[in-house]
PDB file of N, CA, C and O in Angstrom:
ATOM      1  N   UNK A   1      41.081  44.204  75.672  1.00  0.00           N
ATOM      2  CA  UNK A   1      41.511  44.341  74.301  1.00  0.00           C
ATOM      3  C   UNK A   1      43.016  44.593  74.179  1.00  0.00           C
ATOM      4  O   UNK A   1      43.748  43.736  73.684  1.00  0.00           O
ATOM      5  N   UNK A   2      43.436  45.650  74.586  1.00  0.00           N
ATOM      6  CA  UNK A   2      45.121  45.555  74.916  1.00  0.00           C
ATOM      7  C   UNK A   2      45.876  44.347  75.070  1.00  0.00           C
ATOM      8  O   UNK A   2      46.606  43.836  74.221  1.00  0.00           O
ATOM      9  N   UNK A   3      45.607  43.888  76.360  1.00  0.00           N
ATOM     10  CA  UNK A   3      46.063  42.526  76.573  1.00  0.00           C
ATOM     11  C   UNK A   3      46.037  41.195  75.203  1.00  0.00           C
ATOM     12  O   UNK A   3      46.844  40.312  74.911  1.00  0.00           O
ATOM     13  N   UNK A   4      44.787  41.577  74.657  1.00  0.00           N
ATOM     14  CA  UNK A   4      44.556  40.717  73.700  1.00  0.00           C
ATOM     15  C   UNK A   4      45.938  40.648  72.670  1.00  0.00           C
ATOM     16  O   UNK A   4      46.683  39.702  72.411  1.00  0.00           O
ATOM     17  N   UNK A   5      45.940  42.491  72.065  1.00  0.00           N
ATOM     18  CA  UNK A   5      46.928  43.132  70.988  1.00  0.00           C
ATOM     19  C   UNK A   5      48.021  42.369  71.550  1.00  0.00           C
ATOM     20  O   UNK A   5      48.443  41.490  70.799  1.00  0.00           O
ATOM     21  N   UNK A   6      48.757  42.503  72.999  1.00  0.00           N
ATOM     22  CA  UNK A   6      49.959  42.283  73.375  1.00  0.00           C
ATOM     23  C   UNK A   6      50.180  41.127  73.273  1.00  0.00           C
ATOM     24  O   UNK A   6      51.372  40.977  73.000  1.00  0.00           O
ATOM     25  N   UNK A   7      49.428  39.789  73.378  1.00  0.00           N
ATOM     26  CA  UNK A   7      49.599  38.368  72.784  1.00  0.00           C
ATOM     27  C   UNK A   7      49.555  38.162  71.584  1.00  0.00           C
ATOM     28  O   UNK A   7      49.735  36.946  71.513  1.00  0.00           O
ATOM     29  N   UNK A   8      49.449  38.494  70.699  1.00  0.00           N
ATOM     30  CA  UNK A   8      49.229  38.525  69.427  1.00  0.00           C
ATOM     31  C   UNK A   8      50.717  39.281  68.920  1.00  0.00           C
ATOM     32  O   UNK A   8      51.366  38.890  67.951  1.00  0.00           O
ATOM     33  N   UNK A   9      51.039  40.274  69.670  1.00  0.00           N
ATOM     34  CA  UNK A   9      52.627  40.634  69.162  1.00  0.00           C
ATOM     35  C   UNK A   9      53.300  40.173  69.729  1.00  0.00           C
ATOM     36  O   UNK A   9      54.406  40.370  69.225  1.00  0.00           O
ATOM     37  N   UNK A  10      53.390  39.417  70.851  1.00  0.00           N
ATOM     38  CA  UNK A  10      54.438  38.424  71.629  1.00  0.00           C
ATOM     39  C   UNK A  10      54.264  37.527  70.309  1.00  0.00           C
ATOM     40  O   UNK A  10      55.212  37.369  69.540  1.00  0.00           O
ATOM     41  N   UNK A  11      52.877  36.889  70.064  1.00  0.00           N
ATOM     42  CA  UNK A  11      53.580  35.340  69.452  1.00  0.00           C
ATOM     43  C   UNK A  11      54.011  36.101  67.553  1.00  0.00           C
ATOM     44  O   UNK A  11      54.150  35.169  66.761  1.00  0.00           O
ATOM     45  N   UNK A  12      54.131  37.003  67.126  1.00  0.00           N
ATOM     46  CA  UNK A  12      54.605  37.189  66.559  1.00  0.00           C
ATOM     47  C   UNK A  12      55.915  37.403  66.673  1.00  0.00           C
ATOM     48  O   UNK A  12      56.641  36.764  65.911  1.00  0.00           O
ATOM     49  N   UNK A  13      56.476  38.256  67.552  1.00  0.00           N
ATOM     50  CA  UNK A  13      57.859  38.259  67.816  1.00  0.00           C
ATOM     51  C   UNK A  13      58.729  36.871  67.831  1.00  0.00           C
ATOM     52  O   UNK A  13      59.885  36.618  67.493  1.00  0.00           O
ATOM     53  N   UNK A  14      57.695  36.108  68.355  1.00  0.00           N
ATOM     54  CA  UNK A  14      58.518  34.731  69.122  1.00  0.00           C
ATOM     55  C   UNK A  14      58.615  34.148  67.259  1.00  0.00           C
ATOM     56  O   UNK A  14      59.717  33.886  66.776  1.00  0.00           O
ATOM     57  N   UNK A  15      57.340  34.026  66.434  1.00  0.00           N
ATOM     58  CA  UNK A  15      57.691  33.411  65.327  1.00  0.00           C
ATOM     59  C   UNK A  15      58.678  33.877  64.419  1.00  0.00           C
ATOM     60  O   UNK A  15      59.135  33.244  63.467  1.00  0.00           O
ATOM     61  N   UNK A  16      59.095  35.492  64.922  1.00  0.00           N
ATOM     62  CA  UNK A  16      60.214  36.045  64.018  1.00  0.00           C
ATOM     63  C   UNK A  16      61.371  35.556  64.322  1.00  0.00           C
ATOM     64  O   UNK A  16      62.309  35.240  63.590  1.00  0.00           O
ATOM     65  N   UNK A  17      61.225  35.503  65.683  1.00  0.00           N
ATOM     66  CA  UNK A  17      62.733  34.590  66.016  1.00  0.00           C
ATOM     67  C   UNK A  17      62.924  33.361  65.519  1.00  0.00           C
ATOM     68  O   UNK A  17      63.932  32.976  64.926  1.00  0.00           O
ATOM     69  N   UNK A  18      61.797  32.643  65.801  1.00  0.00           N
ATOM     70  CA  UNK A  18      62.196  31.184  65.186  1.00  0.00           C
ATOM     71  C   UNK A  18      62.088  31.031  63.981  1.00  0.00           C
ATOM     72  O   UNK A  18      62.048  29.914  63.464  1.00  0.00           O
ATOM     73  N   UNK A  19      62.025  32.093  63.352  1.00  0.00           N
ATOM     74  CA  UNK A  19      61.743  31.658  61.518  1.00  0.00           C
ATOM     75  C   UNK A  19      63.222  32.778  61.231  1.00  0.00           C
ATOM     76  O   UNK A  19      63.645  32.753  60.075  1.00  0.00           O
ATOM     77  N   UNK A  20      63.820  33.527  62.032  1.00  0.00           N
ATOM     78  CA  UNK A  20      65.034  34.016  61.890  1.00  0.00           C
ATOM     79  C   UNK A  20      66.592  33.133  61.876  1.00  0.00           C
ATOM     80  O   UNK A  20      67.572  33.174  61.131  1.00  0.00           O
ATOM     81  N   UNK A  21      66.238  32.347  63.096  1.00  0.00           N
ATOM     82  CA  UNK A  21      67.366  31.060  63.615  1.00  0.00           C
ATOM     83  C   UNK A  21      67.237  30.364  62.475  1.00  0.00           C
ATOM     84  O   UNK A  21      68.163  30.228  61.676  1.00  0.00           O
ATOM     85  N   UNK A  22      66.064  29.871  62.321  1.00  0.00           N
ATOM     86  CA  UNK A  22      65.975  28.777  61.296  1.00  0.00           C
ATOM     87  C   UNK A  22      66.954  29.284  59.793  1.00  0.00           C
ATOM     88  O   UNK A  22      68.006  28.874  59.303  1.00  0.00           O
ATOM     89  N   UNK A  23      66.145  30.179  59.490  1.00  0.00           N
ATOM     90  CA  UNK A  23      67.137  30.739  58.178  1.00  0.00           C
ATOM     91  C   UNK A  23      68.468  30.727  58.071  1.00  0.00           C
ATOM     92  O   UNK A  23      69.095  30.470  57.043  1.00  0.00           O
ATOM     93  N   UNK A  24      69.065  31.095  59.480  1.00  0.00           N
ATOM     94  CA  UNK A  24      70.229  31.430  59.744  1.00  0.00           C
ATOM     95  C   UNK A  24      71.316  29.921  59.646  1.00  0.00           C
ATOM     96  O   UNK A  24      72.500  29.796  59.331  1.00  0.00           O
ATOM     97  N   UNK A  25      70.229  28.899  60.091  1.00  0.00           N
ATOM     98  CA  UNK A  25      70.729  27.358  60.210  1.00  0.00           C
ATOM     99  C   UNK A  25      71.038  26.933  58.597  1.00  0.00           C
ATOM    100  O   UNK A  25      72.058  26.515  58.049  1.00  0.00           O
ATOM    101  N   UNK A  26      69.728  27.223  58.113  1.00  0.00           N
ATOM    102  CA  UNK A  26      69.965  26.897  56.772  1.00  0.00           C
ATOM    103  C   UNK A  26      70.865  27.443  55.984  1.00  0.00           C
ATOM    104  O   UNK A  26      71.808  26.713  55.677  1.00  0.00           O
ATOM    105  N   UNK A  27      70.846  28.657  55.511  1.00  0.00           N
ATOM    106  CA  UNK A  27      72.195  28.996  55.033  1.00  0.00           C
ATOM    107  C   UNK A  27      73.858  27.907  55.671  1.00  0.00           C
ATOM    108  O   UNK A  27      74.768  27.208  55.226  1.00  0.00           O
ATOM    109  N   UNK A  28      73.418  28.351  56.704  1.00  0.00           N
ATOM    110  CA  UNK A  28      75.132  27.931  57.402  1.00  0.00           C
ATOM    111  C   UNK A  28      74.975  26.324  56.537  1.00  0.00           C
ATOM    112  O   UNK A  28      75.810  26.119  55.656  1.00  0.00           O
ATOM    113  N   UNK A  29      74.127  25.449  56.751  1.00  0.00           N
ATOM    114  CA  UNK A  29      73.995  24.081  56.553  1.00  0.00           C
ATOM    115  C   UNK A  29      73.831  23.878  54.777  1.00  0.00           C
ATOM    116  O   UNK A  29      73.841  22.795  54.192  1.00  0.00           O
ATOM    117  N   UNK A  30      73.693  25.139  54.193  1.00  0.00           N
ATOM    118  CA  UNK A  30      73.690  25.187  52.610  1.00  0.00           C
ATOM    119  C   UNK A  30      74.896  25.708  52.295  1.00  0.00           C
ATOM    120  O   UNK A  30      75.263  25.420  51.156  1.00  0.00           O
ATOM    121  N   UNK A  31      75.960  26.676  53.208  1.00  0.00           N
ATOM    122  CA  UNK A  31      77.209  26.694  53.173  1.00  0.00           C
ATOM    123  C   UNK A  31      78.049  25.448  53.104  1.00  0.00           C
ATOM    124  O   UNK A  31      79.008  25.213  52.370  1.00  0.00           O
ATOM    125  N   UNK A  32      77.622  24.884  53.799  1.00  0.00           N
ATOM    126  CA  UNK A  32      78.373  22.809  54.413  1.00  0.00           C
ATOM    127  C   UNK A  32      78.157  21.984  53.042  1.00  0.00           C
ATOM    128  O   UNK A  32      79.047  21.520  52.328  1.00  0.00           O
ATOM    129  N   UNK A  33      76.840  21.916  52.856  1.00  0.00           N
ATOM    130  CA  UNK A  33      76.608  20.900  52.075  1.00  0.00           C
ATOM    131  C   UNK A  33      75.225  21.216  51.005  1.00  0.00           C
ATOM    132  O   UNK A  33      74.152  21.730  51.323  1.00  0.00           O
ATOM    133  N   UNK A  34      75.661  20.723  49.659  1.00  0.00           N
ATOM    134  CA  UNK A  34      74.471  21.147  49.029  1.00  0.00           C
ATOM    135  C   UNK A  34      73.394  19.990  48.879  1.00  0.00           C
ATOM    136  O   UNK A  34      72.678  19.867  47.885  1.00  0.00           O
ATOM    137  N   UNK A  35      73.368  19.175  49.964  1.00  0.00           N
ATOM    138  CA  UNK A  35      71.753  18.044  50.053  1.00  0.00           C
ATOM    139  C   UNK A  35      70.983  18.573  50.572  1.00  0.00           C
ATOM    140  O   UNK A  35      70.875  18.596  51.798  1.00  0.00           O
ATOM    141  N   UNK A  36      70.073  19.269  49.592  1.00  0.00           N
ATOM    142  CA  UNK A  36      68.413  19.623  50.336  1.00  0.00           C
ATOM    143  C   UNK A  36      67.816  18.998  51.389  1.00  0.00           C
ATOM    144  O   UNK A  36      67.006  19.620  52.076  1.00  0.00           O
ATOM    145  N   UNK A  37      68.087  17.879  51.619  1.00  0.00           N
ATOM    146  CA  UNK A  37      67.731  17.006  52.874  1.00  0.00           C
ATOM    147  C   UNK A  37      67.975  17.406  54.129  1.00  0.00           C
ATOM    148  O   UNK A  37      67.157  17.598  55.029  1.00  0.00           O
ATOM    149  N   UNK A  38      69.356  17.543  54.150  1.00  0.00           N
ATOM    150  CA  UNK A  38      70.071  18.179  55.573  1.00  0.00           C
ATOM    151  C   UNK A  38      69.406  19.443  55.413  1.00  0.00           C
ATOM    152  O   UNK A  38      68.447  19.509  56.182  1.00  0.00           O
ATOM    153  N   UNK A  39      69.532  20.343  54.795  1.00  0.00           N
ATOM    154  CA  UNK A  39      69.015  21.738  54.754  1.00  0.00           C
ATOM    155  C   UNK A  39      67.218  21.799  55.425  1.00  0.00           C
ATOM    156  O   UNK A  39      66.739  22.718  56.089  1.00  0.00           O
ATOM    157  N   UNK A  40      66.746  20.933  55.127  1.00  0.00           N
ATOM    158  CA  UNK A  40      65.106  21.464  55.595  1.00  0.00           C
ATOM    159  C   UNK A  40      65.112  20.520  56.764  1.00  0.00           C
ATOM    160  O   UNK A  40      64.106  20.483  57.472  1.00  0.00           O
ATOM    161  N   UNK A  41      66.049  19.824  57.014  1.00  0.00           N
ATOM    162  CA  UNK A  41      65.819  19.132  58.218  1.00  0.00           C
ATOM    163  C   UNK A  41      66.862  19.887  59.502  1.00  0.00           C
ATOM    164  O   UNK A  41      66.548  19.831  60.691  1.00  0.00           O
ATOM    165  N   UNK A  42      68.155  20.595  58.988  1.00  0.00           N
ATOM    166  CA  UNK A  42      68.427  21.560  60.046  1.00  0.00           C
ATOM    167  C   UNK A  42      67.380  22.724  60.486  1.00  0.00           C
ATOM    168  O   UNK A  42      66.935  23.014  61.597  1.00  0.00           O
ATOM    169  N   UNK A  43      67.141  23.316  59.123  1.00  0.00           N
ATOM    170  CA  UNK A  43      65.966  24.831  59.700  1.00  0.00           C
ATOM    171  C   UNK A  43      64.679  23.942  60.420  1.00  0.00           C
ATOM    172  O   UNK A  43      64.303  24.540  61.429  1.00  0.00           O
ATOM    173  N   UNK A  44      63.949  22.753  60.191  1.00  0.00           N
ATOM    174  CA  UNK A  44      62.986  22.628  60.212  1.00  0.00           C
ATOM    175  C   UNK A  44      63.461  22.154  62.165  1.00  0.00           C
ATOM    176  O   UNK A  44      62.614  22.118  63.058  1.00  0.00           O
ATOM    177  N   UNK A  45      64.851  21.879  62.355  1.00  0.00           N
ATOM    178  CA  UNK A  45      64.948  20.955  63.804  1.00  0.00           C
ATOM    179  C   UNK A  45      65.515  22.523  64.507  1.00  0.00           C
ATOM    180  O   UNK A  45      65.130  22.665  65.668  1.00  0.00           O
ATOM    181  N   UNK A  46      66.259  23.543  64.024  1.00  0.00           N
ATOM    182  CA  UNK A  46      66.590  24.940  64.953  1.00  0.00           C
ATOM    183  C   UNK A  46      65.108  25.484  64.884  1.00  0.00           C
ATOM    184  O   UNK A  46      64.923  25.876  66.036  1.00  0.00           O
ATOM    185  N   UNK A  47      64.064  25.701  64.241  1.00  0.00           N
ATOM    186  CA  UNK A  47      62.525  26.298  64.287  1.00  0.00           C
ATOM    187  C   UNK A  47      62.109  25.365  65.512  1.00  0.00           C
ATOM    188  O   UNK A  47      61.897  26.044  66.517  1.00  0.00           O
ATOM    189  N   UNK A  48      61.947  24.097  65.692  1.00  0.00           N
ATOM    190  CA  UNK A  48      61.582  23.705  66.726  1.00  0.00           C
ATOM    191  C   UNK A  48      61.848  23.918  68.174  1.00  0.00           C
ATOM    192  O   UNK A  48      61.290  24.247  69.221  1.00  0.00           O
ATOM    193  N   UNK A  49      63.539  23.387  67.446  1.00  0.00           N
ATOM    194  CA  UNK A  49      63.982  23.453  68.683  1.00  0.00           C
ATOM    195  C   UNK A  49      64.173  25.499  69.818  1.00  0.00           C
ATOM    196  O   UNK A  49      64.615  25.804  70.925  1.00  0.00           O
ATOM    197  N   UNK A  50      63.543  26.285  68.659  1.00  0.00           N
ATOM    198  CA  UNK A  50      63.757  27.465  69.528  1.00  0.00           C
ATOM    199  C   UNK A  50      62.349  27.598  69.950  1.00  0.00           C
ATOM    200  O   UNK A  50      62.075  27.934  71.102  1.00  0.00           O
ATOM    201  N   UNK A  51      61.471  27.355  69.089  1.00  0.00           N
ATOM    202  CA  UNK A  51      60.175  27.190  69.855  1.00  0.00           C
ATOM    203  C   UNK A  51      60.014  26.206  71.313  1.00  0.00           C
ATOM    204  O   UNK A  51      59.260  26.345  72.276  1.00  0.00           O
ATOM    205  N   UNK A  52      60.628  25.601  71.136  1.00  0.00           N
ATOM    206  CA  UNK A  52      60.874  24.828  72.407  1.00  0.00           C
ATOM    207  C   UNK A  52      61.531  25.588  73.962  1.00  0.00           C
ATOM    208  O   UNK A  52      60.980  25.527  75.061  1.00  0.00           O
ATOM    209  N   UNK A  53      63.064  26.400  73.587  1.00  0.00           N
ATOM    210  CA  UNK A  53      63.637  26.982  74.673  1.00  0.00           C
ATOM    211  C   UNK A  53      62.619  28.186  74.660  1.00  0.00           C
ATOM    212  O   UNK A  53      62.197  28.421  75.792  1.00  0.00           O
ATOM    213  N   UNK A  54      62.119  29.003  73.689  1.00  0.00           N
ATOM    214  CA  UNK A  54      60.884  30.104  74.288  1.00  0.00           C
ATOM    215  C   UNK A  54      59.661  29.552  74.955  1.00  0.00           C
ATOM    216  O   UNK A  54      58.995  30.510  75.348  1.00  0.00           O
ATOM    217  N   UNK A  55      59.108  28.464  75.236  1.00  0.00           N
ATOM    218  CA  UNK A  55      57.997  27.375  75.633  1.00  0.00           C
ATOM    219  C   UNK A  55      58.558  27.787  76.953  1.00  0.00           C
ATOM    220  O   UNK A  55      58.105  28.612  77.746  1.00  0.00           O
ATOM    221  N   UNK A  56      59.858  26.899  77.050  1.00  0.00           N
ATOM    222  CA  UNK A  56      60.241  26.669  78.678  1.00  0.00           C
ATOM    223  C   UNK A  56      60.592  27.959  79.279  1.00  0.00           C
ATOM    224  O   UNK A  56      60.260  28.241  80.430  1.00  0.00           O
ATOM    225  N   UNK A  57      61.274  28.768  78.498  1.00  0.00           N
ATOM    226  CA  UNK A  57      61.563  30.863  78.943  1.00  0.00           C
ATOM    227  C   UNK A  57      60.039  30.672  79.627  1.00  0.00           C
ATOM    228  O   UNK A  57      60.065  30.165  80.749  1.00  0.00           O
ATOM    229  N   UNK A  58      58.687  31.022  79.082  1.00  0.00           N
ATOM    230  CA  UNK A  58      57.681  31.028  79.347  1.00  0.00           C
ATOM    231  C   UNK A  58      57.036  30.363  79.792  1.00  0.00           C
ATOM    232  O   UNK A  58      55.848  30.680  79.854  1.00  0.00           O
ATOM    233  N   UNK A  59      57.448  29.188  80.294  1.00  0.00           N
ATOM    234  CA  UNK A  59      56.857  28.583  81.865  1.00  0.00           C
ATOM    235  C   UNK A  59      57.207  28.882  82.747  1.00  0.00           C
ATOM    236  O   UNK A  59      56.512  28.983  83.758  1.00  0.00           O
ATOM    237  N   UNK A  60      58.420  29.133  82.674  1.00  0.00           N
ATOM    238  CA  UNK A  60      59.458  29.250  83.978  1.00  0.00           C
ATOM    239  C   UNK A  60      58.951  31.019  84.570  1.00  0.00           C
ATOM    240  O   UNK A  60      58.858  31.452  85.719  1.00  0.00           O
ATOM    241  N   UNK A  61      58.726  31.649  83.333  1.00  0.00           N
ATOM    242  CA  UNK A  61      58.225  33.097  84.048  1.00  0.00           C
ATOM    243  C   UNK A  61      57.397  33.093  84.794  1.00  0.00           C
ATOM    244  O   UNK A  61      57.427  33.551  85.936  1.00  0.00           O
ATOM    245  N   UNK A  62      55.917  32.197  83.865  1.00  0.00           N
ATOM    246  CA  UNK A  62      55.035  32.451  84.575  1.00  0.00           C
ATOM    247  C   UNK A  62      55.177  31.344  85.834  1.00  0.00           C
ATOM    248  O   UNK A  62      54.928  31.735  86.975  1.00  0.00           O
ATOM    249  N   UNK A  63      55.492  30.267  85.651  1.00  0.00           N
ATOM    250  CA  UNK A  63      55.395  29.333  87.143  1.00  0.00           C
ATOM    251  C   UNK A  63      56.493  29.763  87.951  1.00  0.00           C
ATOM    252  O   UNK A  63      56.525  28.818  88.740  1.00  0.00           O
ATOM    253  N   UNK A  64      57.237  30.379  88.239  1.00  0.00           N
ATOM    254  CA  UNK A  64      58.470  31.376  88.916  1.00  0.00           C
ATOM    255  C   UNK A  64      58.388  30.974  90.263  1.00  0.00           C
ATOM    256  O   UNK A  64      57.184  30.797  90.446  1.00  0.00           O
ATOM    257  N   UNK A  65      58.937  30.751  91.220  1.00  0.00           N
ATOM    258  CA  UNK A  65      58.522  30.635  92.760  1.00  0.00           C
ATOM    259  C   UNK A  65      57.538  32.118  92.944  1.00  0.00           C
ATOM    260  O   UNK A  65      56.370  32.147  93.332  1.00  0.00           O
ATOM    261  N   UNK A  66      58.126  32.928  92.668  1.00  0.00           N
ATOM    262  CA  UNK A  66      57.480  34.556  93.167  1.00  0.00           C
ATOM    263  C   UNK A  66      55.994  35.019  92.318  1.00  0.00           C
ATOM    264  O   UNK A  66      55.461  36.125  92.406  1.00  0.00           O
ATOM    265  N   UNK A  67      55.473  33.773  91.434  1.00  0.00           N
ATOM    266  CA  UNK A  67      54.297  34.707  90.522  1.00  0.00           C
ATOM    267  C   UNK A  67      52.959  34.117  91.238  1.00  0.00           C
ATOM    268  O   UNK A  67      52.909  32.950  91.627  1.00  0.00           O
ATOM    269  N   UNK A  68      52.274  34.699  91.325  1.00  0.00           N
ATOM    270  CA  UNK A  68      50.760  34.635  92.102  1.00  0.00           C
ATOM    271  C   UNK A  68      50.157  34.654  90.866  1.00  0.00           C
ATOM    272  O   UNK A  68      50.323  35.410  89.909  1.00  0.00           O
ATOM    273  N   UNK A  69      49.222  33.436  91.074  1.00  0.00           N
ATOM    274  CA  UNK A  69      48.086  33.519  90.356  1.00  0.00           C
ATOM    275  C   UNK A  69      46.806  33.915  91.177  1.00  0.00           C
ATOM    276  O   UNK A  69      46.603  33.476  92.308  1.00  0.00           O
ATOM    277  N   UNK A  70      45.662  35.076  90.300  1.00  0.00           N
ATOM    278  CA  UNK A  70      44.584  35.681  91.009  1.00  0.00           C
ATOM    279  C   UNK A  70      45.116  37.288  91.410  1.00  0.00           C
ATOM    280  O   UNK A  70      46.229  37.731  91.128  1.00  0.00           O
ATOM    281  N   UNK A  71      44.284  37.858  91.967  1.00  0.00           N
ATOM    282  CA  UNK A  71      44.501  39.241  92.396  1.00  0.00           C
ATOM    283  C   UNK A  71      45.608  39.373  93.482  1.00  0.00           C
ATOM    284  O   UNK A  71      45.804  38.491  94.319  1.00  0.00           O
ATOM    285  N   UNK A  72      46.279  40.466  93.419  1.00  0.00           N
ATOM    286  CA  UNK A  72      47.071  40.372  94.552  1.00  0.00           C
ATOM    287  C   UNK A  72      45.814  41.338  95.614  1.00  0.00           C
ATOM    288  O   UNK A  72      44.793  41.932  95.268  1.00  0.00           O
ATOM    289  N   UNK A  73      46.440  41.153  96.971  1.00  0.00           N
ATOM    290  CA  UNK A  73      45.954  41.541  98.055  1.00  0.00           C
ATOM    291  C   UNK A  73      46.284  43.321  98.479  1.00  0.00           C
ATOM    292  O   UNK A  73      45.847  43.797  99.526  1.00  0.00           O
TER     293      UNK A  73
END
C-alpha cells in the first residue's frame, strides 16, 4: 500500500511539473505574440516535451548499469 501512495505522488509531482513548464511557455509565447495558435501549440509541445525528458530520467534510473531486478542476495 505505501508503495502504491508513493506512485501516485511521483506521477503527480511529475504532472505538476509539466503543467508548470507548460504555463511558463505560454505566458512567455503570449508575451511574443498574441496568436492563440502558437500559444496552445508551445504549452501543448513544452507539456510533452517534459513528459518526455522525465520518461527517459526514469528509464535510465531504473535500467542503470548498477540496478538489479528481483531480490538482492
Amino acid at each position: 500500500m505505501p508503495s502504491t501512495v508513493r506512485l501516485f505522488f511521483d506521477a503527480i509531482v511529475a504532472v505538476a511539473f509539466m503543467v508548470t513548464f507548460a504555463s511558463i511557455a505560454a505566458f512567455a509565447a503570449a508575451a511574443v505574440t498574441s496568436d492563440r495558435t502558437i500559444i496552445v501549440v508551445t504549452a501543448a509541445s513544452v507539456f510533452a516535451l517534459t513528459g518526455a525528458v522525465l520518461l527517459v530520467r526514469l528509464w535510465r534510473i531504473t535500467h542503470g548499469p548498477d540496478s538489479q531486478i528481483g531480490p538482492s542476495p
